[in-house]
Phi, psi and omega in degrees: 000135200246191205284337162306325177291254180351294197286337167305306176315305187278333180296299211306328210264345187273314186286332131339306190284294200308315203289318201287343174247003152283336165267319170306331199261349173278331199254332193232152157260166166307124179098323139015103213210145196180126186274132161245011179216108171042223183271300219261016154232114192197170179282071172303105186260124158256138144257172169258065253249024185184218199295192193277144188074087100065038173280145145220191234205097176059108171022204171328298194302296166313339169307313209278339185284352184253000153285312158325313190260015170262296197313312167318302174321303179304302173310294182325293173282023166260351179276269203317315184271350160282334210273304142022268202286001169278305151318346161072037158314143184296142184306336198269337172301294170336300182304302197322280169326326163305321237239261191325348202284293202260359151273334154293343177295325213259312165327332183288325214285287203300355169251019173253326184262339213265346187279346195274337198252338177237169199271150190284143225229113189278085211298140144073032187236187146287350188259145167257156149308130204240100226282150199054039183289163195283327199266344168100183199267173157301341180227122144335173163270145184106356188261011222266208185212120163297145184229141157250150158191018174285153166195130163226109203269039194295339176240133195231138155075020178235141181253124169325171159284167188287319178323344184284125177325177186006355190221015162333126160091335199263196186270144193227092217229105189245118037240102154335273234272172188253089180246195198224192186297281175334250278273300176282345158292298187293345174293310190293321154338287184302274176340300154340309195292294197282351160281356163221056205271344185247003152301297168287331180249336173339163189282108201244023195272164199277164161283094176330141192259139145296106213251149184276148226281160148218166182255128179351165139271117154266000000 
């Protein structure tokens, strides 16, 4: 796979992931719900304001170090997927990684940039956020918030048994988080990677040649 092929791939999943959170985010408030396949698929507006599940890791100052260390990361792994493809890695490995590349670029854009161009998204109102404002964004930079907003709630409304260790009795719902397209590009990656890890990584060394008998001359 060569290196044009590879960057087409990560432009379409960045232009993809930014147009759908650049709408949600032009379009939905915080808190926003919307079905698109029945009940158990549907458009949740979230933001994310520090790690993956909404964990975050010291105030301000912890925001910025952990954007510092996505971006090192993202640099880091544009060395790493040329060196991939100068080594000729089986394609599927490559993608994979690519996949993995480009939901972290994309998750990176928004905290590094969505707090300077947009107006802060108001939970549970009619006013939406307004890209570019005039009163300036919600955030510094380095500061912004991944907005999420897939959810699929396929089992809703359900209790554990009382008999179950430790969550007896309570409520119980599958699939919980909320993500966005990155988010789902690097899983699919990721996932990709160890079910077909023996694919990818398999014994690819040539076979020895044998070389054919002749017979002595006496």
């Amino acid at each position: 796979m060569n290196g044009k092929k590879v960057i087409a791939l990560i432009l379409l999943i960045l232009f993809i992931d930014q147009a759908i959170k650049f709408y949600i985010k032009l379009h939905f408030y915080i808190g926003e719900e919307h079905a698109m396949i029945g009940d158990w698929a549907r458009l949740h507006f979230v933001e994310n304001e520090g790690m993956a599940w909404g964990l975050k890791f010291g105030g301000g100052f912890g925001k910025i170090i952990l954007t510092l260390f996505r971006l090192v990361a993202v640099i880091w792994g544009v060395f790493l997927i040329k060196g991939f493809i100068e080594k000729k890695y089986h394609n599927g490995f490559i993608i994979c990684a690519s996949l993995i590349f480009a939901g972290a670029v994309g998750n990176l854009i928004d905290s590094l940039f969505y707090g300077i161009i947009f107006e802060q998204s108001v939970p549970f109102t009619s006013q939406v956020a307004v890209l570019f404002p005039q009163t300036g964004g919600y955030a510094p930079l380095l500061h912004g918030k991944v907005v999420d907003m897939f959810y699929f709630p396929i089992i809703r409304n359900a209790h554990f048994p009382a008999w179950f260790p430790f969550w007896g009795g309570e409520e119980f719902e599958f699939f919980r988080p909320v993500f966005n397209f990155a988010d789902a590009a690097i899983s699919t990656g990721v996932i990709a990677l160890f079910v077909f890890q023996g694919r990818f990584f398999g014994d690819n060394s040539e076979n020895q040649e044998t070389l054919p008998e002749t017979e002595a001359e006496q």
